[in-house]
N, C-alpha and C positions, 0 to 999 in steps of 0.2 A: 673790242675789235680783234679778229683773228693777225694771226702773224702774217698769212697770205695777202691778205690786205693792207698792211703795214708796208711792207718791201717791194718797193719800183717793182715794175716787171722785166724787167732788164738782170737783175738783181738776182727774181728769185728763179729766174730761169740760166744762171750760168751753172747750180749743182747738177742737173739731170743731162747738162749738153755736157760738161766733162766728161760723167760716168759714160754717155753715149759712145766721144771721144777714147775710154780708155778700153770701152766694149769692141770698136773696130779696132784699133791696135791689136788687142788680142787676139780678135779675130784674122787678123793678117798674117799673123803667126804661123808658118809649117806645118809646128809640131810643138803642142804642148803636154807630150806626155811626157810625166813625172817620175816614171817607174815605180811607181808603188802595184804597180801587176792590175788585178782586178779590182783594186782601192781606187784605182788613178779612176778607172768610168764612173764611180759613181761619187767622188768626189766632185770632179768635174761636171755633172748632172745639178749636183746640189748646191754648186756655185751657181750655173744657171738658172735654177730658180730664185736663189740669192740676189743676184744682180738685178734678177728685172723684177724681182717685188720692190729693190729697194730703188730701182729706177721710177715705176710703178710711184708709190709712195714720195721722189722727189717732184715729180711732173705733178704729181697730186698738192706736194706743198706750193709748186710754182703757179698750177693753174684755179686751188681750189675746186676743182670738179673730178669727180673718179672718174667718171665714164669717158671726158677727156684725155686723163692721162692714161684711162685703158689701152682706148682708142692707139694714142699714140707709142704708148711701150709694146702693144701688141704688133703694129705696125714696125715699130725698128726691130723688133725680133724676128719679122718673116725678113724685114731688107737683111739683117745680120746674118742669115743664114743663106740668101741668095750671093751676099757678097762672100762667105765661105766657100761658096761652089767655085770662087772665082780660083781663091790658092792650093797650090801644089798639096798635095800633100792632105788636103783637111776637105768634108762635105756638106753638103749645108741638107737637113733633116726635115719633114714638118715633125718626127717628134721630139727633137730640138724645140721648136715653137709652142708644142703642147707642155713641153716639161716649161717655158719662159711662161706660160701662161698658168700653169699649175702656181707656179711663184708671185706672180698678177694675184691671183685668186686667195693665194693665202694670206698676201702683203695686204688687200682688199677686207679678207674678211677680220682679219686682227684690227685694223683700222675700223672697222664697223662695229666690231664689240666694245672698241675703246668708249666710240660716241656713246652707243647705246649704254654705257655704262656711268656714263657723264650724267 
């Protein structure tokens, strides 16, 4: 029996609604540049692909289906970035959404080489 099946669904959906949680907080944020100059964009690029593979991947451990949890991290990423347009200071992208899905796509295909390799 898989772990997904083991764990209430209550349970295994409180890790991807925090990460959601800590994704809006930062998104509400002004100004998160760090001053490292031309480091800080693509730092911050690669965290966004970070965060929503690894959201990507928790929505996948909560729901057991990829294309659901695509579904839905692809969808909080276009809301994440409309709710961006909202704050001073910060804009919300579609290629913002392309780099959170490039992250989808990686976190997806690592995950499928695991199975396949099972």
């Amino acid at each position: 029996m898989r772990s997904y099946e083991v764990l209430p669904t209550l349970k295994r959906c409180i890790p991807p609604l925090a990460l959601m949680a800590i994704i809006f907080a930062l998104s509400a944020q002004p100004d998160l540049n760090s001053g490292l100059g031309g480091w800080d964009l693509v730092l911050r690029k690669l965290a966004h692909a970070f965060a929503f593979g690894l959201l990507w991947w928790l929505w996948l451990r909560a729901l057991g289906r990829p294309l659901a949890a695509a579904a839905i991290t692809l969808a909080y990423a276009a809301g994440d970035e409309w709710h961006q347009s909202f704050v001073d200071g910060r804009v919300g992208t579609p290629r913002d959404v392309a780099i959170d899905a490039v992250g989808i796509a990686l976190a997806a295909a690592l995950w499928r080489s695991r199975q396949v390799a099972r």
